[in-house]
mmJSON file of the N, C-alpha and C atoms, coordinates in Angstrom:
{"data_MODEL":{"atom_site":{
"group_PDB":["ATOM","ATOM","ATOM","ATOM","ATOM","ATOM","ATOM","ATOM","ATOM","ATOM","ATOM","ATOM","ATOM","ATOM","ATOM","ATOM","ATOM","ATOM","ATOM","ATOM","ATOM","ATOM","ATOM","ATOM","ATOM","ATOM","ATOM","ATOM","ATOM","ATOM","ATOM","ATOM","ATOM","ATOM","ATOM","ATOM","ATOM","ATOM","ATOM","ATOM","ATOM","ATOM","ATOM","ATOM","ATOM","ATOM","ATOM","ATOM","ATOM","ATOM","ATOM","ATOM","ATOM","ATOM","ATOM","ATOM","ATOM","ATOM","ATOM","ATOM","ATOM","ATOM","ATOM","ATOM","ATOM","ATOM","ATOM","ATOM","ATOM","ATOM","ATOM","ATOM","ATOM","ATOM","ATOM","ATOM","ATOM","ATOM","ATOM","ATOM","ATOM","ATOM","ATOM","ATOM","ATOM","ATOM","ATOM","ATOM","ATOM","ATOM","ATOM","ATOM","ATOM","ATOM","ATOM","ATOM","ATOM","ATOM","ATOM","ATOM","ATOM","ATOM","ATOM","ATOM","ATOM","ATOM","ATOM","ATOM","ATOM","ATOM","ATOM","ATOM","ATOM","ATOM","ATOM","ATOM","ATOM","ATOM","ATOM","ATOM","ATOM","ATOM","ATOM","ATOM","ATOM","ATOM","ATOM","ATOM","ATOM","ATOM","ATOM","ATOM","ATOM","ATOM","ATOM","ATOM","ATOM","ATOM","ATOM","ATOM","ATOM","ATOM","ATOM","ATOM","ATOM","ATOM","ATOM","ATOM","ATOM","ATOM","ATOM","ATOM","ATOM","ATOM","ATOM","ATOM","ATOM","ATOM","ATOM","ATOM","ATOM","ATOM","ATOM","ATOM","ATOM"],
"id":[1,2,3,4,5,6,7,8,9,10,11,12,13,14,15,16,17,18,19,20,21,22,23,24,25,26,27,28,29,30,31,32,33,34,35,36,37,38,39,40,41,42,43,44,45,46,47,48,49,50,51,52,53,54,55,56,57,58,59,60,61,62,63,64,65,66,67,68,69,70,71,72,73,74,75,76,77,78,79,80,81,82,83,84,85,86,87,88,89,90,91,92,93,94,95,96,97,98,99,100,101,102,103,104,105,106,107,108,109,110,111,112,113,114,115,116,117,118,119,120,121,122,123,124,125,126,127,128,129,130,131,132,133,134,135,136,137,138,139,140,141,142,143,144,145,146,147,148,149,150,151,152,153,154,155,156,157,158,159,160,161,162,163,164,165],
"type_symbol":["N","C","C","N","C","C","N","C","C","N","C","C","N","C","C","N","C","C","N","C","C","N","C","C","N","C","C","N","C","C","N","C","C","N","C","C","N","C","C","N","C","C","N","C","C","N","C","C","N","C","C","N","C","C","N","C","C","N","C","C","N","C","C","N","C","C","N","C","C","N","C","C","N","C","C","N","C","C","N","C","C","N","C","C","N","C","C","N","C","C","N","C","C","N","C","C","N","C","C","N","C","C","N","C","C","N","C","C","N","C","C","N","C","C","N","C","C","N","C","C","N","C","C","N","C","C","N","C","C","N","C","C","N","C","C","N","C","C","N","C","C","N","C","C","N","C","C","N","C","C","N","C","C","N","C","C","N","C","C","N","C","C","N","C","C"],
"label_atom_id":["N","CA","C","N","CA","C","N","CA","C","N","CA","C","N","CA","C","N","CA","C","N","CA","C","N","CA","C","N","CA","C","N","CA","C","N","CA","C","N","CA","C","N","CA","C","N","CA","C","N","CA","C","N","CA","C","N","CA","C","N","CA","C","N","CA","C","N","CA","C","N","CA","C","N","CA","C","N","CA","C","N","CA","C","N","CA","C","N","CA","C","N","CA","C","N","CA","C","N","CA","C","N","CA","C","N","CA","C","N","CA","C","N","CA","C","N","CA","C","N","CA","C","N","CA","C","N","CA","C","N","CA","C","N","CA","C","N","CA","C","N","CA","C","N","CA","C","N","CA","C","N","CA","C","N","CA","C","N","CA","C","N","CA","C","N","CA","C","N","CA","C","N","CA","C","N","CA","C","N","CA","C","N","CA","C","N","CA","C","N","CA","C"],
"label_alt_id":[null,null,null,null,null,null,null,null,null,null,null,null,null,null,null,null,null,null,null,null,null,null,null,null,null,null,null,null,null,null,null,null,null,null,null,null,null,null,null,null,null,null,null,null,null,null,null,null,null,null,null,null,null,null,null,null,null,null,null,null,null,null,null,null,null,null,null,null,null,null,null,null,null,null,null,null,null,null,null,null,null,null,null,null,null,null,null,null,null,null,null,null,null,null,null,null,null,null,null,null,null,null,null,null,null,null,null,null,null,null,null,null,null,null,null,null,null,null,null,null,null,null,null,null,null,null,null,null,null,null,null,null,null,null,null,null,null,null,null,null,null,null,null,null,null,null,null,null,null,null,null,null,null,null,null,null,null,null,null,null,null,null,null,null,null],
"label_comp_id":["UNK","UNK","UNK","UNK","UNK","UNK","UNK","UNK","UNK","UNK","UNK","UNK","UNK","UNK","UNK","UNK","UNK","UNK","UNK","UNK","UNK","UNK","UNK","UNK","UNK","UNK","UNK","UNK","UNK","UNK","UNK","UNK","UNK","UNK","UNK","UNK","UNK","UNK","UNK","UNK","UNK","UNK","UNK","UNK","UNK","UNK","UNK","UNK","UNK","UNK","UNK","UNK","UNK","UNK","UNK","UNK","UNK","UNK","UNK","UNK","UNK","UNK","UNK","UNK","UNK","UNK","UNK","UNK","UNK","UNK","UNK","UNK","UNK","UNK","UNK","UNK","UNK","UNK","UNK","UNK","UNK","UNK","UNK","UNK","UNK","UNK","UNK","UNK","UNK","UNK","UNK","UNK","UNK","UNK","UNK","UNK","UNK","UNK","UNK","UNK","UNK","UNK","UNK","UNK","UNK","UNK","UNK","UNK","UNK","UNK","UNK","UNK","UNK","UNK","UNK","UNK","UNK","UNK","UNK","UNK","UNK","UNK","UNK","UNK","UNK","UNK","UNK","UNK","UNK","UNK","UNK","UNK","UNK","UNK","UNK","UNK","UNK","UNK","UNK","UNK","UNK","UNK","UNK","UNK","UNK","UNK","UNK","UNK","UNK","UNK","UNK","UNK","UNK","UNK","UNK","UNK","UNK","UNK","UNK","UNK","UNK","UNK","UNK","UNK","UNK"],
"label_asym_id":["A","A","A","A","A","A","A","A","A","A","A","A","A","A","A","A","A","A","A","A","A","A","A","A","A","A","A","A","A","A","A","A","A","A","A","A","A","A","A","A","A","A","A","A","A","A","A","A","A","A","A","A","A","A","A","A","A","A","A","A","A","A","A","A","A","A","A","A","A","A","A","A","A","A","A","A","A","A","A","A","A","A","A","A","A","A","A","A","A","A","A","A","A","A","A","A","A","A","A","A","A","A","A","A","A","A","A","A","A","A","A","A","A","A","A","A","A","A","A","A","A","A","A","A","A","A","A","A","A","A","A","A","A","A","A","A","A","A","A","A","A","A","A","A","A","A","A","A","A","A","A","A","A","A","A","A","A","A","A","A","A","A","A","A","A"],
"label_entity_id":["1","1","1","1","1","1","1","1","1","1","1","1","1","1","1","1","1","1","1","1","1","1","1","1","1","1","1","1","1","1","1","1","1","1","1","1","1","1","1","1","1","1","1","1","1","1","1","1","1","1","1","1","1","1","1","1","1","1","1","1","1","1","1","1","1","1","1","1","1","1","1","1","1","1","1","1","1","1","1","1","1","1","1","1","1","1","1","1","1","1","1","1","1","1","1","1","1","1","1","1","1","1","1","1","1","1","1","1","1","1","1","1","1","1","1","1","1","1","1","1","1","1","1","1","1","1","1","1","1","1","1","1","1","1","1","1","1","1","1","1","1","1","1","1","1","1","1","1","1","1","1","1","1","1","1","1","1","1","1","1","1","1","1","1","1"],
"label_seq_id":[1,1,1,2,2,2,3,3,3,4,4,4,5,5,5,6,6,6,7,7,7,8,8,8,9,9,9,10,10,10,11,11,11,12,12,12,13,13,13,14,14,14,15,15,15,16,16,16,17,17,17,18,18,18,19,19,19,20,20,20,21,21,21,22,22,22,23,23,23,24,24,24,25,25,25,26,26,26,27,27,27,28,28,28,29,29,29,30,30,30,31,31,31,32,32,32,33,33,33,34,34,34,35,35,35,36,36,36,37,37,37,38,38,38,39,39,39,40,40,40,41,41,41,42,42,42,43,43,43,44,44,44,45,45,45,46,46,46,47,47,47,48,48,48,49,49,49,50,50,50,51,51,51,52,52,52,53,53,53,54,54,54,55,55,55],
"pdbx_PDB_ins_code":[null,null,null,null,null,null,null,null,null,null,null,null,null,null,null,null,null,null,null,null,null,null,null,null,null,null,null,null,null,null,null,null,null,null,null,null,null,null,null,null,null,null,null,null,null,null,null,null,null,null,null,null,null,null,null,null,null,null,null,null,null,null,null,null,null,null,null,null,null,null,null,null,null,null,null,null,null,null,null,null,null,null,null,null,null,null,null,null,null,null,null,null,null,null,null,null,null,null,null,null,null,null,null,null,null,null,null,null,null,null,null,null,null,null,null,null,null,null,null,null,null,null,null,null,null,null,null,null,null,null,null,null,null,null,null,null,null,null,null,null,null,null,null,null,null,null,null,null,null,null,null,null,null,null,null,null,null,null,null,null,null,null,null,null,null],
"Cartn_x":[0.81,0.0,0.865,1.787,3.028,3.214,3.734,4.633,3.681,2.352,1.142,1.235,0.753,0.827,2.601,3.531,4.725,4.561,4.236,3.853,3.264,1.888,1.039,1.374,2.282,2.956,4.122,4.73,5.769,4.719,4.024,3.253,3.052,2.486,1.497,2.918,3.879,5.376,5.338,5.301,5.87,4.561,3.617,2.459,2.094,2.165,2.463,3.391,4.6,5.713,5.843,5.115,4.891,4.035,3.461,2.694,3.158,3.852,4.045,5.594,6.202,7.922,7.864,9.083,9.352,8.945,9.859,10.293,9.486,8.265,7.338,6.24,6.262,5.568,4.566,3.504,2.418,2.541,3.706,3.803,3.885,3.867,3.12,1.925,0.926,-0.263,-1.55,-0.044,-0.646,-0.58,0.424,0.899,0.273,-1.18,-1.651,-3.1,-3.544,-4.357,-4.295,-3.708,-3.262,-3.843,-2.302,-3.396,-4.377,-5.052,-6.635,-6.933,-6.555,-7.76,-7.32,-5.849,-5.821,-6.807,-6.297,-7.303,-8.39,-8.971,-10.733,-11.029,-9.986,-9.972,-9.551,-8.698,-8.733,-9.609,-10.381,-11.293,-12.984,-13.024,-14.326,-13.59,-12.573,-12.331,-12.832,-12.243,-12.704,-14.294,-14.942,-16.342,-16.927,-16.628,-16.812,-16.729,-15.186,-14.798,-15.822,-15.983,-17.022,-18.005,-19.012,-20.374,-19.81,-19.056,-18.717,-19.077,-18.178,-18.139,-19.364,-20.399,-21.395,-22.002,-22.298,-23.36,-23.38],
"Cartn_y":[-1.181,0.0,1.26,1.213,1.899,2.588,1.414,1.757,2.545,1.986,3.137,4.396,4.367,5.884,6.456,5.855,6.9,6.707,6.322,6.46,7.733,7.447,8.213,9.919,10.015,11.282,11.558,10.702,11.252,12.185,11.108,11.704,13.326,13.227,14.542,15.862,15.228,16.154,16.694,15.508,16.197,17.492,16.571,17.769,18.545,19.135,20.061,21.328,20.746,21.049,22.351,21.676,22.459,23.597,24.196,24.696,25.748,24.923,26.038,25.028,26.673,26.549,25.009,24.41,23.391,24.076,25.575,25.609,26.914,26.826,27.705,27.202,27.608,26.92,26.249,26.655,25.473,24.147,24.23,22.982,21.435,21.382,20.172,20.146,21.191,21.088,21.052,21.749,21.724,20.384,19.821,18.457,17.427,17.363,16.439,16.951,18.515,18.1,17.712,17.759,17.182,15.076,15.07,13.575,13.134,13.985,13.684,13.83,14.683,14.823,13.558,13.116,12.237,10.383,10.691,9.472,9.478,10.615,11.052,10.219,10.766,10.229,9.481,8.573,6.614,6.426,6.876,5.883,6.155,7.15,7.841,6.527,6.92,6.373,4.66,4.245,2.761,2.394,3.177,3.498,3.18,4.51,4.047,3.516,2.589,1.402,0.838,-0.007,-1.026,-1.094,0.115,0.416,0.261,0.702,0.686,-1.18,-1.913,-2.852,-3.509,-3.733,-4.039,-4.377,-2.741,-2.756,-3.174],
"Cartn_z":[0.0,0.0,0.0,0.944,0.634,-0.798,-1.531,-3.074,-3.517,-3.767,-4.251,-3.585,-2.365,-2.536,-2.918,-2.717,-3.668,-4.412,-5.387,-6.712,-6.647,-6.561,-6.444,-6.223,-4.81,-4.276,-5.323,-6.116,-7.251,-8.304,-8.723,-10.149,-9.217,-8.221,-8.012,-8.137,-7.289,-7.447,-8.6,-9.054,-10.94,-11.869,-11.552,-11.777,-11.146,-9.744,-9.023,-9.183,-9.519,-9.804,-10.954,-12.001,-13.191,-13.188,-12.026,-11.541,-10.213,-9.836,-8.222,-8.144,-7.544,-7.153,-6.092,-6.187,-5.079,-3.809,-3.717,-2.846,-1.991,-2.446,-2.493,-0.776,0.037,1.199,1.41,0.1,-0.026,-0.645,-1.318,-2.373,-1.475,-0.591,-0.204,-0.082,0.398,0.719,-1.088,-1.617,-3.016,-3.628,-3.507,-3.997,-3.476,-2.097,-1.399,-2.19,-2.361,-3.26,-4.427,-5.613,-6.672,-6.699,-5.108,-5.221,-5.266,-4.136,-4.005,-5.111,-6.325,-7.339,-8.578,-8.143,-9.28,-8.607,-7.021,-6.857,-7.294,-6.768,-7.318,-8.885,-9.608,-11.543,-11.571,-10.813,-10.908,-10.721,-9.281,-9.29,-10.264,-10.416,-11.282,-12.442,-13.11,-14.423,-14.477,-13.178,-13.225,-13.063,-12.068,-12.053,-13.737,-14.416,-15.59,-16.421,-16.079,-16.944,-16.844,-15.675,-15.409,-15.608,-15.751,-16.35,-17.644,-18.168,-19.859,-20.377,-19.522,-19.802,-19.781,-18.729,-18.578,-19.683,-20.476,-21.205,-23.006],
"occupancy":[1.0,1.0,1.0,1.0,1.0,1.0,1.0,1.0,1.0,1.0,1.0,1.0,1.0,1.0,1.0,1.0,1.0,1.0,1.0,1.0,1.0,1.0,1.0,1.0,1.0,1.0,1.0,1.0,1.0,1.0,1.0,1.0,1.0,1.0,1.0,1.0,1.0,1.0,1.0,1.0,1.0,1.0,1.0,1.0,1.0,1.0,1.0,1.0,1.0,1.0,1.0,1.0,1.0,1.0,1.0,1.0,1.0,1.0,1.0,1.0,1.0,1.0,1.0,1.0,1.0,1.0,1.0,1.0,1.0,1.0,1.0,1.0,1.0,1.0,1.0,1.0,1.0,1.0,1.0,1.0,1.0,1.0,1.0,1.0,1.0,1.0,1.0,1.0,1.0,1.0,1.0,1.0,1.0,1.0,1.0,1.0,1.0,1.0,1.0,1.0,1.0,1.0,1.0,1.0,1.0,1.0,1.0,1.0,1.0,1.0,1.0,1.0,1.0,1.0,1.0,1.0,1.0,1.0,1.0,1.0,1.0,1.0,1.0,1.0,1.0,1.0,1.0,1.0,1.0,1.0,1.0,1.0,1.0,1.0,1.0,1.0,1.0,1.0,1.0,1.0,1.0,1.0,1.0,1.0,1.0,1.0,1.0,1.0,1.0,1.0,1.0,1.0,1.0,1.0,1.0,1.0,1.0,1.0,1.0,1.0,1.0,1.0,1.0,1.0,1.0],
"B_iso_or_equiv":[0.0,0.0,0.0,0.0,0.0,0.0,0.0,0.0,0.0,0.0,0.0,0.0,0.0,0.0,0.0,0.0,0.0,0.0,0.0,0.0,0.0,0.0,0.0,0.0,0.0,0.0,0.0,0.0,0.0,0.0,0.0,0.0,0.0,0.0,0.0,0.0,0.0,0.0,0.0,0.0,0.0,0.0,0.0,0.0,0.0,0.0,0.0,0.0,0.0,0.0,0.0,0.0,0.0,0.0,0.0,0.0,0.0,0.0,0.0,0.0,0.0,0.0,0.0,0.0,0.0,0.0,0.0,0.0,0.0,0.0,0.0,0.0,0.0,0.0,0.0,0.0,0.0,0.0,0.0,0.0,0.0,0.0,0.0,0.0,0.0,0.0,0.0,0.0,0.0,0.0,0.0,0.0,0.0,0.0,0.0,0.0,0.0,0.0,0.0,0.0,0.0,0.0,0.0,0.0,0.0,0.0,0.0,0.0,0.0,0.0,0.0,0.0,0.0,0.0,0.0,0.0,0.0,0.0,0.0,0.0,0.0,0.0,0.0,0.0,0.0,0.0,0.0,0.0,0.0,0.0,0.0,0.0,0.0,0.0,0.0,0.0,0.0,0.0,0.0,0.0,0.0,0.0,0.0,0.0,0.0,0.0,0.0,0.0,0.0,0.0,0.0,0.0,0.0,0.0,0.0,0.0,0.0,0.0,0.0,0.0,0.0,0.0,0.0,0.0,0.0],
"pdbx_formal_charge":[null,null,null,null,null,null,null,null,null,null,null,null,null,null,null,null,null,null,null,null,null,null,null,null,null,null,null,null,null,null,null,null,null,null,null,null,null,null,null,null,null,null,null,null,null,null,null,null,null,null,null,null,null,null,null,null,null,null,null,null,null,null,null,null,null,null,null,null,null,null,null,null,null,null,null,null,null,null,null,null,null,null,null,null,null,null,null,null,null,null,null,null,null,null,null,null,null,null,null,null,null,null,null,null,null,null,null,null,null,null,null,null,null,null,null,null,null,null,null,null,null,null,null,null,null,null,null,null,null,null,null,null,null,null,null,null,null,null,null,null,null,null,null,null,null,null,null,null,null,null,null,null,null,null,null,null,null,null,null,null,null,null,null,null,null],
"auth_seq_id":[1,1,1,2,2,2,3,3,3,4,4,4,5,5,5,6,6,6,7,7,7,8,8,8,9,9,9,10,10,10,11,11,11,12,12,12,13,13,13,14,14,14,15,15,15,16,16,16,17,17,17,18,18,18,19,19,19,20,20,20,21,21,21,22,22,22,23,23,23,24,24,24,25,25,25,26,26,26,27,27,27,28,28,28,29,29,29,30,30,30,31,31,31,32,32,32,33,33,33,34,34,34,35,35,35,36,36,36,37,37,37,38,38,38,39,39,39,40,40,40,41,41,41,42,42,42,43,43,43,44,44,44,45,45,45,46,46,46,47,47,47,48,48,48,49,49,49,50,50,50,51,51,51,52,52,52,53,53,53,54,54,54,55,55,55],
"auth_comp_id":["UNK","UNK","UNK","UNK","UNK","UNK","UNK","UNK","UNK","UNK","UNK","UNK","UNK","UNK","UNK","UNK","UNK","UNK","UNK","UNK","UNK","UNK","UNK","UNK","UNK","UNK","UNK","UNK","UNK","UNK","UNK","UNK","UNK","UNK","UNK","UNK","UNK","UNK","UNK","UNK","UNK","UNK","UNK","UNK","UNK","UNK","UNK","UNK","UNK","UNK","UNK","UNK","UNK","UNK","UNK","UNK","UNK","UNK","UNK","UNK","UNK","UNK","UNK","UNK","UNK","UNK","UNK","UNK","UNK","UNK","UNK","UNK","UNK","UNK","UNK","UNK","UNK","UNK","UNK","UNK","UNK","UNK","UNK","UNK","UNK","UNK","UNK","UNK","UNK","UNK","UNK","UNK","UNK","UNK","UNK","UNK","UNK","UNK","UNK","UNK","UNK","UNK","UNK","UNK","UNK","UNK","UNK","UNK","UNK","UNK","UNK","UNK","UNK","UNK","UNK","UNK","UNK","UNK","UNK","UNK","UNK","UNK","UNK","UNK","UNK","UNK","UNK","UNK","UNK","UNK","UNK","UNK","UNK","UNK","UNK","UNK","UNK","UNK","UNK","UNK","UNK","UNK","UNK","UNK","UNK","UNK","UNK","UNK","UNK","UNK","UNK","UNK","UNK","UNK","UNK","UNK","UNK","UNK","UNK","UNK","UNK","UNK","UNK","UNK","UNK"],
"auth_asym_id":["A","A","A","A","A","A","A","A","A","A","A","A","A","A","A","A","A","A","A","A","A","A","A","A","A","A","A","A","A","A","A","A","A","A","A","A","A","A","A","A","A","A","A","A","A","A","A","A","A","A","A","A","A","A","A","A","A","A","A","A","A","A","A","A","A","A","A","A","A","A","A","A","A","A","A","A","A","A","A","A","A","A","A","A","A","A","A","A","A","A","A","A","A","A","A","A","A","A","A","A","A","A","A","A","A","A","A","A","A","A","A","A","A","A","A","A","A","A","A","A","A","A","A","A","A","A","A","A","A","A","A","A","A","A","A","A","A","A","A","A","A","A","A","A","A","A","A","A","A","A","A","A","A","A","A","A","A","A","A","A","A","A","A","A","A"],
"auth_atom_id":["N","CA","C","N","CA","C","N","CA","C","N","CA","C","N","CA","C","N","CA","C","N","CA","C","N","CA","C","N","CA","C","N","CA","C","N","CA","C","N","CA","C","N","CA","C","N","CA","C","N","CA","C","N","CA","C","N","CA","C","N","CA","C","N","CA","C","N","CA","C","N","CA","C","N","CA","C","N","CA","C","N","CA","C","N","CA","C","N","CA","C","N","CA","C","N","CA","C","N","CA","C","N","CA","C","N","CA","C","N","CA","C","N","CA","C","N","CA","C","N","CA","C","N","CA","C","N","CA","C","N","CA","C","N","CA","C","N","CA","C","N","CA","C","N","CA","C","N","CA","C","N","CA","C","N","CA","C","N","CA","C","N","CA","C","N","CA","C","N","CA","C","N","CA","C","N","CA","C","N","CA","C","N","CA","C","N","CA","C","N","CA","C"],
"pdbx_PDB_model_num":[1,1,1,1,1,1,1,1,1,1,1,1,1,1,1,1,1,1,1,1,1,1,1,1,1,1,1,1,1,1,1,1,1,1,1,1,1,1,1,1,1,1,1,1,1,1,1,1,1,1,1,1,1,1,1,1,1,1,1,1,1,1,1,1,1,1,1,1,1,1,1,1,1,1,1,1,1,1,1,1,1,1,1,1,1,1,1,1,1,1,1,1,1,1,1,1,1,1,1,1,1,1,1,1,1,1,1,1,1,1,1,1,1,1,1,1,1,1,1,1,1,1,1,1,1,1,1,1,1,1,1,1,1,1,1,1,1,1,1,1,1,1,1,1,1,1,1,1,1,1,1,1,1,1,1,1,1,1,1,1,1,1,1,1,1]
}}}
């Protein structure tokens, strides 16, 4: 469960990143929402896989 979320906390770095300085004082708090929003779109996306598939 670990490796996932670093994963997870890299990607958001990197897309965070491109956006707001490293070294800028929110960029963690920015970089924890980022995750949240990419979990949010795994899991919506699979949501809709699965209805996709269904039908």
């Amino acid at each position: 469960m670990s490796a996932i979320f670093r994963i997870l906390f890299v990607v958001a770095g990197a897309i965070t990143a491109l956006f707001v300085a490293r070294d800028a004082l929110n960029f963690t708090i920015i970089q924890t929402f980022v995750a949240v929003l990419l979990v949010t779109a795994i899991v919506g996306l699979g949501s809709f896989w699965s209805q996709r598939r269904r039908t």
